[in-house]
GUDRENPA-218255 format. One record per residue (C-alpha): x, y, z. Coordinates in pm, whole numbers, plus 32768, in hexadecimal, padded with zeros to 4 digits. Last residue first. Layout:
// residues N
XYZ...
***
This chain:
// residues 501
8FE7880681558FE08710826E9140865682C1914784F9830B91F7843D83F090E284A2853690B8831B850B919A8270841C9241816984F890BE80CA8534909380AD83EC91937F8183DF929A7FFC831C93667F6281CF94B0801E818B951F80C18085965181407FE0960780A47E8596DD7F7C7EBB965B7F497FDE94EB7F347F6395657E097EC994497D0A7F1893257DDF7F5E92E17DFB7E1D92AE7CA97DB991BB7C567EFB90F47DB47EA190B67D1C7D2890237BD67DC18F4A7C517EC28EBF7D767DAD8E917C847CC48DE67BAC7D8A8CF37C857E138CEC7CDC7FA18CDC7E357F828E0F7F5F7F648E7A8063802C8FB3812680169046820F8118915C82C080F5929B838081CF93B5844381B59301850C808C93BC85707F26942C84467ECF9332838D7F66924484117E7B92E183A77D31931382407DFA918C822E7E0A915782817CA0923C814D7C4D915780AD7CFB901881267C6490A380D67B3390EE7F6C7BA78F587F557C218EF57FBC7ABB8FD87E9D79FA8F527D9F7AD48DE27DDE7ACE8D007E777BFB8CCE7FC77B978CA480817CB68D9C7F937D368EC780477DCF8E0E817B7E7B8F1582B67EC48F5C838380018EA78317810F8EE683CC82438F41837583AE8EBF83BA84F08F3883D686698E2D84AA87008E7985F087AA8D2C868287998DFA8782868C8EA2868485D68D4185C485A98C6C870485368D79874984508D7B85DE83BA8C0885D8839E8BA786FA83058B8C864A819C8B83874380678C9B86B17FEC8C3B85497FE18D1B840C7F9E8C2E832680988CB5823C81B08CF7836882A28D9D828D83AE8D4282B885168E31820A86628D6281A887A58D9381D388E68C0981F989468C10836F89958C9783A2883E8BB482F4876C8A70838C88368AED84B387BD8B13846A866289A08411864E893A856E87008A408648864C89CB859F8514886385C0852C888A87448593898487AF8493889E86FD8367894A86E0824789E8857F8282887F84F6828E8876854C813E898484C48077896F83D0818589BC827480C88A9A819E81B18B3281EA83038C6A811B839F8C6380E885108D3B80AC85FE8E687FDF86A68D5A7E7B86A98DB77D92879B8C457D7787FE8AE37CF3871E896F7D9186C789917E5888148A067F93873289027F6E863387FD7F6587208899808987A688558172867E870E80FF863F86EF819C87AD879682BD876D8707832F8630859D83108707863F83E187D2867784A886EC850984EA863B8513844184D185088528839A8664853683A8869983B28399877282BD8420876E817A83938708802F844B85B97FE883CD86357FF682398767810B81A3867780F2807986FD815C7F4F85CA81D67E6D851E823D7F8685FF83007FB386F183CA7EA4878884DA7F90880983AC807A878E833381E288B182C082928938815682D589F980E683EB8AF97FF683AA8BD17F0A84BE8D527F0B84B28E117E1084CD8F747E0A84FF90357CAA844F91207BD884F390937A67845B90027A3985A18F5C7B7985BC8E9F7B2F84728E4179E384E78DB77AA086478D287BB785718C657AC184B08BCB79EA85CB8B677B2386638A917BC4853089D97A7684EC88F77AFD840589397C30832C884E7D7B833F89507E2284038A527DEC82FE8BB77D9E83448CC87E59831C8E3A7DBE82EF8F8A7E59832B90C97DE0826A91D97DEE833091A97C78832E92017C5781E090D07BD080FA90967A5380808FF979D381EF8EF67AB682608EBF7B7280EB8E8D79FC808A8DD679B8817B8CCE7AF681738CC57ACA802A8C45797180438B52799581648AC97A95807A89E97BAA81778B1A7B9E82738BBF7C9881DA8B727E2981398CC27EBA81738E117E4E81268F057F8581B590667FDB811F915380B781E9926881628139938481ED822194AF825E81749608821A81DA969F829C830596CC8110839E95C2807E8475961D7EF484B095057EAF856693B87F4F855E92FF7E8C869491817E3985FB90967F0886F98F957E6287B0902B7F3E88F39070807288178EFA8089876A8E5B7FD988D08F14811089D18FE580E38AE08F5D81F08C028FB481388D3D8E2781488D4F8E0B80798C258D7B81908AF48C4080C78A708BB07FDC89938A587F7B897E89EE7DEF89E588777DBB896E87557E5D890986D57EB68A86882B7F318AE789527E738B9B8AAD7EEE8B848BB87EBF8ADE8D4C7F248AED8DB27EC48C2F8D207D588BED8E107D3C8AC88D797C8989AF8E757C3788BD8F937BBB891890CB7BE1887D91207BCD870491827AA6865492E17AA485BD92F47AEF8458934A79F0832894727A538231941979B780DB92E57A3280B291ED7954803091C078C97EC890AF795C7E0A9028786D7CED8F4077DF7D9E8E8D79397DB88D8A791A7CE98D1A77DB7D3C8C92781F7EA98B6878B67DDD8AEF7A317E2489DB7A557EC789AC79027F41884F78807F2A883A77AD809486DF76B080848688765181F485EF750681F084AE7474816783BF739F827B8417722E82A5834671288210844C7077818E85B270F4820A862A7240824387AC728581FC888B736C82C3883674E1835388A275C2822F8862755980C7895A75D37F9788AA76B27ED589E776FC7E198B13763E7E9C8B4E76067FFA8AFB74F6811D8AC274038019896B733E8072895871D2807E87A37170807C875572BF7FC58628736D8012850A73BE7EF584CA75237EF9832C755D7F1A828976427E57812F76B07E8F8027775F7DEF7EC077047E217D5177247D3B7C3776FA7E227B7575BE7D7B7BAE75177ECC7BA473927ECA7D1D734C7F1D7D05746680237BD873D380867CBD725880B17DBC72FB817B7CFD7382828F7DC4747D83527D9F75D382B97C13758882597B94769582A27C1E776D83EC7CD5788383647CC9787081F47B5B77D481FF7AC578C983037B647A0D824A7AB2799080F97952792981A579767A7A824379A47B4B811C78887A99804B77967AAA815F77D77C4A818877A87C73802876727B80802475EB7C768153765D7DD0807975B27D417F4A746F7CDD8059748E7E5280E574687F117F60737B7E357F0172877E87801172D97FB7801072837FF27E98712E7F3A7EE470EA801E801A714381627F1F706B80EC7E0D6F2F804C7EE36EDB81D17F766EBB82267DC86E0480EF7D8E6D06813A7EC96CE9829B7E656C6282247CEE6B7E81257D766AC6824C7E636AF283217D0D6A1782337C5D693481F67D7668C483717D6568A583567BE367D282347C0B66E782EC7CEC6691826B7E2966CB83AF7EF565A784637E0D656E85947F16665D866B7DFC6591861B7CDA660086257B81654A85A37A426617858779006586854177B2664784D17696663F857D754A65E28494740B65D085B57328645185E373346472861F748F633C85E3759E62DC865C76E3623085C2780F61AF866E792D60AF859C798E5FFB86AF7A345F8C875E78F05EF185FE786B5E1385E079A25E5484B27A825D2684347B3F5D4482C97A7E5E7182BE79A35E7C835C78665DE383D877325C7983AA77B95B34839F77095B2C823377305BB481A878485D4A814678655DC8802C783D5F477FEA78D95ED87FC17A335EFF7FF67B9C603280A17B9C5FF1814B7A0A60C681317923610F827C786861A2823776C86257837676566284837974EA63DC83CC743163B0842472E9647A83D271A664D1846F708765E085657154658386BF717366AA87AC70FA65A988CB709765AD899371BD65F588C672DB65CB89F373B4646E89DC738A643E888E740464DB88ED7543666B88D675A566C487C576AB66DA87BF7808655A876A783764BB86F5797F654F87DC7A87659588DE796863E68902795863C789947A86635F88F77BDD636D8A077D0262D889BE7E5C6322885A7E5861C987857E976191868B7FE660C687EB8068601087EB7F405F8186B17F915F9285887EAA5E6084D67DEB5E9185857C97601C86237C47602787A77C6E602688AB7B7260E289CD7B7C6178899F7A6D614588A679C2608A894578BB61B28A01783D6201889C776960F38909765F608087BF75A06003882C744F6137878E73B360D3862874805F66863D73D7600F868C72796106855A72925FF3846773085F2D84E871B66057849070DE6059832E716A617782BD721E62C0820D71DE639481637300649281D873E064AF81AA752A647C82337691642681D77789635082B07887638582A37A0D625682037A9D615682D67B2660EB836D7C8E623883F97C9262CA83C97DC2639184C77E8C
***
């Protein structure tokens, strides 16, 4: 609805005494019910009160706090700001109709009308819905253009590693991408030996870097081991068509139809057997140190037997040098222990929380790693060795394949030996570790340990690793064992030797 005035504004400005008496006499109940000159009633809201134009308290609730000055109400007129004489207000507008209203204490006045779709108020709230609909769309859209620049970031990095500049020397020159590399220089004349000696010959100019070979444990510490004086005969041959077959990992032994078996075919012959006591002495853990594993080759007896590690490289070059210098060989299999992960049996170990055939198959990868093996040797287990059902299935597999088993652990609780005798299984037992202490002194207590046991047992097994000190403090010993009543074995001589308490 439009009023047929203009809106009042209001201000403040000092009036005459006799102004402020004519606006106190004003009554504002006189709009009511009084309807605007030159519009039709029917164009005129049924009800229009006094609170539709004033919100504000009246003059006499003010009381007393009045304010010094007065607020005057000044009505322009459409067509003109004059009005005629006589008149207090616009042409054909009577001073009830106007319906204005004045506060001494500078109150505002407040007109409401809901037909009034134009109002500032209305537009106000229009503004404030559009801000409010803008927040969430303006959150999106920062929102999906982080995500976008995310997204361009990661694929400008994957698309320079991969494909970016990998073959254009002068960008990598140029890149500001910090790099890492180390490059070993190569040698022009190589020593075959020595620490990090270089495999493969010398590169020239130009030529890419070379294999570098870290020894594990330098050929220098044992130049001052002299060899045995008696040498052994080589063994036999050792792959023996009746004794392999094929499998998807590789050759796997098995019993030869005539029913000759790998652990007494690959067998070391035990010559000279006399009643004295058998001690057998095992070097486990080769072929990792290319110079332990020669020096245990070529500076230990050859009733000696040597394990190799699964993990080691080369597995069937080694056994055929080992089998030249008349040593067994014996391949290890390692068992999960109480204390994984913290000694990690790796890919190859058997494991009770594996399914057992999956135990199988780890276990014949280890098998077709090499031939002219008598058997295996097992390493860790302290928990693997609990398990009945794990070990009757792993030692199972031993048996059917001709094979010999040696308990390579000193642990009581182990079921392994009973399990074996009762399959039928030709095993042996360790009885005492040389080197768990690797010095000198420690490794010749041990020793004299070992004799303490063999006088009360026919038979002993020691084990030992591929250390120096153990190599060279086993060659000493074995020198008079004669004199103490006994006599070096092959392990092969002391299977089913061994009584189980």
């Amino acid at each position: 609805m439009k009023l047929p005035f203009n809106l009042p504004k209001f201000g403040k400005k000092e009036v005459d005494e006799d102004d402020d008496e004519e606006d106190s006499d004003f009554d504002p109940s006189e709009l009511e019910g009084a309807p605007a000159v030159g519009l039709d009633d029917e164009n005129i809201e049924d009800e229009t009160v006094l609170d539709d134009v004033l919100d504000e308290p009246t003059d006499e609730d003010m009381g007393e706090a009045l304010p010094s000055e007065a607020v005057s109400l000044e009505i322009q007129s459409e067509e003109s700001l004059d009005a005629p004489e006589g008149q207090d207000g616009p042409i054909g507008v009577d001073k009830s109709s106007l319906g204005e209203a004045t506060a001494e204490d500078n109150e505002e006045l407040k007109f409401s009308d809901d037909d009034n779709e134009n109002s500032s108020y209305d537009e106000d709230e229009e503004e404030d819905e559009e801000e409010d609909e803008a927040k969430p769309k303006k959150k999106l859209f920062l929102v999906g253009g982080g995500a976008t620049a995310v997204l361009i970031l990661i694929g400008g990095t994957f698309w320079y590693s991969t494909l970016g500049g990998t073959n254009d020397e002068s960008s990598n020159e140029n890149s500001k991408i910090p790099k890492v590399a180390m490059d070993i220089a190569p040698k022009t004349n190589p020593k075959v030996g020595g620490l990090n000696a270089l495999i493969g010959g010398s590169a020239g100019a130009g030529a890419s870097p070379t294999k570098l070979l870290v020894p594990v444990i330098s050929p220098m510490a044992f130049a001052s081991l002299a060899p045995p004086k008696v040498t052994d005969s080589p063994l036999g041959e050792s792959n023996d068509p009746a004794l392999s077959e094929e499998s998807p990992q590789g050759l796997l032994p098995i019993i030869a139809k005539d029913g000759r078996q790998a652990w007494q075919v690959y067998a070391k012959p035990f010559v000279n057997e006399s009643a004295n006591r058998r001690v057998s002495i095992v070097v486990m853990g080769l072929g990792q140190s290319m110079s332990a594993t020669n020096a245990a080759i070529n500076l230990l007896p050859g009733n000696v037997t040597l394990a190799f590690d699964p993990y080691a490289p080369n597995l069937s070059d080694w056994m055929r040098k080992a089998r030249a210098a008349g040593h067994e060989v014996m391949l290890m299999v390692p068992l999960e222990p109480t204390t994984f992960p913290y000694d990690d049996p790796g890919p190859l170990g058997l494991m009770t929380v594996n399914a057992l055939e999956e135990n199988r198959l780890r276990l014949e990868n280890i098998l077709s790693l090499m031939t002219g093996y008598i058997g295996v040797m097992t390493v860790m287990g302290s928990k693997f060795n609990t398990s009945d059902e794990h070990l009757r299935s792993f030692l199972d597999v031993i048996k059917k394949r001709g094979l010999m088993f040696l308990e390579g652990a000193v642990n009581p609780n182990t079921l392994a030996p009973k399990i074996a005798k009762e399959l039928g299984l030709p095993y042996a037992v360790t009885n005492i570790v040389l080197d768990l202490i690797p010095t000198k002194s420690e490794i010749d207590v041990r020793l004299a340990e070992l004799e303490k046991v063999l006088a009360k047992k026919p038979a002993a097994v020691a084990i030992a690793g591929g250390y120096p000190s153990s190599i060279e403090r086993i060659a000493a010993w074995t020198t008079d064992l004669q004199a103490k009543n006994l006599v070096l074995a092959p392990l092969s001589a002391l299977a089913n030797k061994q009584s189980l308490e």
